[in-house]
C-alpha positions as CSV (number, residue, x, y, z in Angstrom):
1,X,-10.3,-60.5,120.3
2,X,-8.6,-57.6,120.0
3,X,-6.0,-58.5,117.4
4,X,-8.8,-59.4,115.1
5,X,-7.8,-58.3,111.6
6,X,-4.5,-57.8,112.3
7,X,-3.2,-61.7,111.8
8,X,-2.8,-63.0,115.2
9,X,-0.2,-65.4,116.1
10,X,0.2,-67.4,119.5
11,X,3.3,-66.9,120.5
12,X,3.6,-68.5,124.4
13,X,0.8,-71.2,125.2
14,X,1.3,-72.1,129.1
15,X,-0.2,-71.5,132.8
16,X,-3.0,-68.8,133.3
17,X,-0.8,-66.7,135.5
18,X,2.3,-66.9,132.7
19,X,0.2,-65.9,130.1
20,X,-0.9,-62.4,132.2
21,X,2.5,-61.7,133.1
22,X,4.0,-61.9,129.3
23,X,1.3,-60.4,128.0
24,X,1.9,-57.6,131.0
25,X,6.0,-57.8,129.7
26,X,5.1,-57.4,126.1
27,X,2.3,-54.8,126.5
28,X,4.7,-52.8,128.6
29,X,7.1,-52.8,125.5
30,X,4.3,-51.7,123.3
31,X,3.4,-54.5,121.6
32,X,-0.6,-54.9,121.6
33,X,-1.3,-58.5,122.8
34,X,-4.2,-60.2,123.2
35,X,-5.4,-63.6,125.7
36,X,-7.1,-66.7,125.4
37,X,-7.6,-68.3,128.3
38,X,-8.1,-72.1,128.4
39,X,-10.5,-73.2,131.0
40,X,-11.1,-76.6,133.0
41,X,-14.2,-77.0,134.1
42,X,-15.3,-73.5,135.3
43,X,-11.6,-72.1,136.2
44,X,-9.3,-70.5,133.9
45,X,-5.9,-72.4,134.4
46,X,-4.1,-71.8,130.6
47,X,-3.9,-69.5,128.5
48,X,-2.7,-68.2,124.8
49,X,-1.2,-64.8,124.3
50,X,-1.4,-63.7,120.6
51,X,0.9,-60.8,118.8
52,X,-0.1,-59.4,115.1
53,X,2.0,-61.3,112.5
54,X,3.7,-57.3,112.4
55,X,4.8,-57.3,115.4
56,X,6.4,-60.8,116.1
57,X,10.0,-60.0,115.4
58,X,9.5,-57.7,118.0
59,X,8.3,-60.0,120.1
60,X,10.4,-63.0,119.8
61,X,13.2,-61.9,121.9
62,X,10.8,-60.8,124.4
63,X,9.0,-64.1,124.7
64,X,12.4,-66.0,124.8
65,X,13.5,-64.3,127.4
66,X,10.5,-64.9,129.5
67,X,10.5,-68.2,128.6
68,X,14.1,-68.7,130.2
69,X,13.3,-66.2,133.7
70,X,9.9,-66.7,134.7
71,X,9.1,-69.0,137.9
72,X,5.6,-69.7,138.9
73,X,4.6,-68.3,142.2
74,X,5.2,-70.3,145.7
């Protein structure tokens, strides 16, 4: 984990494809992220994307807005 030591907190839990394209979002804000993904059987289809504890306010309004806009591909 990359975050390791720095307090991790999941902040989106959700599809595979969701979690890359928050953590993407957040990333390109400059917040370090990192992802668990969730498997079933041998395919990755969830995830968890994690923010250090210091960098959650910053976060928050990020993850909210993603939350409302994002639409799984067709």
């Amino acid at each position: 984990m990359k975050l390791e030591g720095r307090d991790p907190v999941a902040v989106f839990i959700g599809e595979h494809t969701a979690c890359i394209q928050l953590q993407l979002t957040l990333e390109g804000h400059g917040i370090r992220t990192d992802l668990e993904t969730l498997f079933a059987g041998d395919y990755g289809v969830g995830g968890r994307v994690y923010v250090s504890r210091a960098d959650l306010q910053r976060a928050a309004p990020l993850v909210e807005d993603f939350k409302r806009g994002w639409k799984a591909p067709p």
